[in-house]
C-alpha positions as CSV (number, residue, x, y, z in Angstrom):
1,X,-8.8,17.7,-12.8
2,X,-7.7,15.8,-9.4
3,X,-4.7,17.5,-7.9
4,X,-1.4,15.9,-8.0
5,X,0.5,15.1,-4.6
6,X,4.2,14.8,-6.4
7,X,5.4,17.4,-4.0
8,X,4.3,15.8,-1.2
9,X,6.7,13.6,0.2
10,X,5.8,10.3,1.1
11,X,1.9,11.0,0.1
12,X,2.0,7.6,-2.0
13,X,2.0,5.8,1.2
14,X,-1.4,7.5,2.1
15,X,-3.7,4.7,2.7
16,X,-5.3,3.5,-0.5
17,X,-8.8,3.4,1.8
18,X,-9.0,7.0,2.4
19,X,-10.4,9.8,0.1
20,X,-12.5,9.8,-2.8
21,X,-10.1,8.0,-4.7
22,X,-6.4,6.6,-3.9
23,X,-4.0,9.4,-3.8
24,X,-1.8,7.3,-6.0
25,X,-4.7,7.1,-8.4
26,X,-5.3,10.7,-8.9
27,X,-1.9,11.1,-9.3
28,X,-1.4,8.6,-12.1
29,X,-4.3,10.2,-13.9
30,X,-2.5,13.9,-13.4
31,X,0.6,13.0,-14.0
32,X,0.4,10.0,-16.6
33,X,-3.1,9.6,-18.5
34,X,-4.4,13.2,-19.1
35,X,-0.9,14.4,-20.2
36,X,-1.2,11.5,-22.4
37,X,-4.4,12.7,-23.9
38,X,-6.2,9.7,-22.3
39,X,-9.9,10.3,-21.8
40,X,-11.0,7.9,-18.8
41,X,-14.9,8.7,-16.9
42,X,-14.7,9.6,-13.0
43,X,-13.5,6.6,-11.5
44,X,-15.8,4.6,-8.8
45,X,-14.6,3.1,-5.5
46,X,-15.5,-0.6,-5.0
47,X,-17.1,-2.1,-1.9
48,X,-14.3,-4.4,-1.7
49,X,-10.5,-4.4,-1.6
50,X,-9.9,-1.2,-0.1
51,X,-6.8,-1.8,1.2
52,X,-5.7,-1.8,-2.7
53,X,-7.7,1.2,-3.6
54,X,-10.2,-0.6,-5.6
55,X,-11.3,1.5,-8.2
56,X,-13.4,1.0,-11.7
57,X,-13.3,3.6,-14.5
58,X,-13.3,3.6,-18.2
59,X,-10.1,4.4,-20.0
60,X,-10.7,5.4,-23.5
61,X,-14.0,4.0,-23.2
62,X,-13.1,0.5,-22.2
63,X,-13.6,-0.8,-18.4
64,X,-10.6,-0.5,-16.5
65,X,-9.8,-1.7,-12.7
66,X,-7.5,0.2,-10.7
67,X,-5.1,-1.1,-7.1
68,X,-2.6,-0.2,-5.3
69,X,0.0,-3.0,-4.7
70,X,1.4,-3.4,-1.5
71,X,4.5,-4.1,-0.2
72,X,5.1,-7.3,2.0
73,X,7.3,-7.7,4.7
74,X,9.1,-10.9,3.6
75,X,9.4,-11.4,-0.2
76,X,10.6,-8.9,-2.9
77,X,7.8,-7.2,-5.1
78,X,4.5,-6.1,-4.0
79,X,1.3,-8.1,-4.0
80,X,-2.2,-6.9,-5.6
81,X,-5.6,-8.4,-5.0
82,X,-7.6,-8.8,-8.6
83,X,-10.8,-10.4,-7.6
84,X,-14.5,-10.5,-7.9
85,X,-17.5,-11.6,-5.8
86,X,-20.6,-11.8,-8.3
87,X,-22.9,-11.7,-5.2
88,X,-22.1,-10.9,-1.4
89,X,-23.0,-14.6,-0.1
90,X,-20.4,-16.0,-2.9
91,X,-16.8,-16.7,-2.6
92,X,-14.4,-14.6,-3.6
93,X,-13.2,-16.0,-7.9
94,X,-10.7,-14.5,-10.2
95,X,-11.5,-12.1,-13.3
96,X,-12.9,-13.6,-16.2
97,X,-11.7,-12.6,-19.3
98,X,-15.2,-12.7,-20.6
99,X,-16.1,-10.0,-17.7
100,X,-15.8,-7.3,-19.9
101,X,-13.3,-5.6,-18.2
102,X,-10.2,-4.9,-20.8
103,X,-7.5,-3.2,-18.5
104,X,-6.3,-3.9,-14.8
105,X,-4.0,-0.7,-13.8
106,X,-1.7,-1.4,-10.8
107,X,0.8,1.2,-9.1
108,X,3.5,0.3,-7.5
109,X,5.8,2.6,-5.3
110,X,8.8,2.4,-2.9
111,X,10.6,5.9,-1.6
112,X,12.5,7.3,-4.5
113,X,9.9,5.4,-7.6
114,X,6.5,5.6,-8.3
115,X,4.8,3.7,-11.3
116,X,2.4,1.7,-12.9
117,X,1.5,-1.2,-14.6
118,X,-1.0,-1.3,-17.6
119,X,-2.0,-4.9,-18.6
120,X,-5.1,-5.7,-20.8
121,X,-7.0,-8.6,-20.4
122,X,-5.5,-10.5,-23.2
123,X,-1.5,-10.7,-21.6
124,X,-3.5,-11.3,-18.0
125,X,-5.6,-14.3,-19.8
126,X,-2.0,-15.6,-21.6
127,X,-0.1,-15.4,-18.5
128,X,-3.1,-17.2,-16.3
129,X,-4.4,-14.2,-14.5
130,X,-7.8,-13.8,-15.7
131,X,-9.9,-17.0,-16.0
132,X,-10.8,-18.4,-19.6
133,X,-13.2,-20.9,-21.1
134,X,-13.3,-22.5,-17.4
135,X,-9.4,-22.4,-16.7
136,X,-9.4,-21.1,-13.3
137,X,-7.3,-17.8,-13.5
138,X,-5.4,-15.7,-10.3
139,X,-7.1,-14.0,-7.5
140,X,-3.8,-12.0,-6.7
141,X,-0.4,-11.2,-8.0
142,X,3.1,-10.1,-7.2
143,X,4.6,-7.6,-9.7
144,X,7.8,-6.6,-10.0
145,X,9.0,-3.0,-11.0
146,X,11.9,-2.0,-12.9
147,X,13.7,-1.1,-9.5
148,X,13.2,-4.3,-7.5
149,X,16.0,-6.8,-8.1
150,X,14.5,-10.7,-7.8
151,X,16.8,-13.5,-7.2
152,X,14.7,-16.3,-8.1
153,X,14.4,-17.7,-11.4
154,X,10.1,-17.6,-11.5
155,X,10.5,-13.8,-10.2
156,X,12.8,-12.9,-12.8
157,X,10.6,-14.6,-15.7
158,X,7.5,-12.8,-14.0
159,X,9.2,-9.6,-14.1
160,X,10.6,-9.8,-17.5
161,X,7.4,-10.0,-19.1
162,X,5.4,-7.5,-16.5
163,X,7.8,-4.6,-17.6
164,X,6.8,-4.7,-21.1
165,X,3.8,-3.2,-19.1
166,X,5.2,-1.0,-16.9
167,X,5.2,3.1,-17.7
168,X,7.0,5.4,-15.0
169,X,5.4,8.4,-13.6
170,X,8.9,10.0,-11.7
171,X,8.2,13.7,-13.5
172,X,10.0,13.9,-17.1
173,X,9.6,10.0,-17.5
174,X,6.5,9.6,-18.6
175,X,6.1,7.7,-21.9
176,X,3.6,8.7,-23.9
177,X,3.7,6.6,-26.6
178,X,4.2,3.8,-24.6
179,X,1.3,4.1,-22.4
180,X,-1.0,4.9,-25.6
181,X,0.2,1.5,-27.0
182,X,-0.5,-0.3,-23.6
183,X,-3.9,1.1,-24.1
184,X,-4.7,0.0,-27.4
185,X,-7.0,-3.3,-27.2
186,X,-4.9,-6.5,-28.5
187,X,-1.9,-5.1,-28.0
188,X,-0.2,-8.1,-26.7
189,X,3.5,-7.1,-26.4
């Protein structure tokens, strides 16, 4: 087991770069997926996106992606990269939903909150993430947590149906069930 950092203060602002693994990762899996009863393999850096803490991993035996959003200086929410580059001469493309990969976890973090988004590839594909059947999809996002407060109409839609996804890892939150149905393949929501 990866130790937690939830009494360290500010170690979710750790650069997502540094370590084996994000800091922020190894503390969702502490504190979220193992008590959970979530079995996931050792997760895997990627070459690219570091700044988001790219990671890959299986979560009950389905491919997973893992990033840390990050918070930008002039619009609410924080932004997360969820690209691919098939080969190192090709541009970067979005996720296809025929890629195999069946969850994209994102945490998300300000002073006093820490969280994460679970969404499978089918809500991503719905909502125009992921690419399907040559419908271009997103190469990043903006997500919204429960604690940030949008004004505009779009960011208030967007976050409406991302915190269907969202599970809280503040100590004594954590929803078990609720992150066990997140992880259930088809669960739309």
């Amino acid at each position: 087991m990866l130790g937690s950092s939830k009494n360290v203060e500010g170690a979710w602002f750790a650069d997502p770069a540094k370590g084996k693994i994000p800091v922020q990762l190894s503390d969702i899996i502490n504190d979220v997926l193992l008590p959970a009863g979530i079995c996931m393999s050792e997760p895997q850096r990627e070459a690219e996106s570091c700044e988001y803490g790219a990671c890959q991993l299986e979560v009950e035996g389905k491919r997973a992606l893992f990033r840390v959003a990050n918070t930008t200086p002039t619009k609410l929410g924080q932004f997360v990269t969820i690209w691919k580059r098939p080969q190192v001469q090709d541009e970067i493309m979005p996720i296809d939903f025929d890629d195999g990969i069946e969850f994209v976890l994102v945490s998300v973090f300000d002073h006093t909150h820490r969280g994460i988004f679970i969404f499978n590839r089918h809500v991503l594909a719905k909502k125009g993430v992921m690419s399907v059947k040559g419908k271009e999809g997103k190469r990043a996002i903006r997500v919204y947590a429960p604690w940030v407060k949008p004004i505009v109409k779009q960011a208030i839609t967007t976050q409406k149906w991302q915190l269907q996804h969202f599970v809280s890892a503040a100590e004594g939150e954590v929803n078990v069930n609720k992150i066990k149905a997140l992880l259930t393949t088809g669960s739309l929501f």
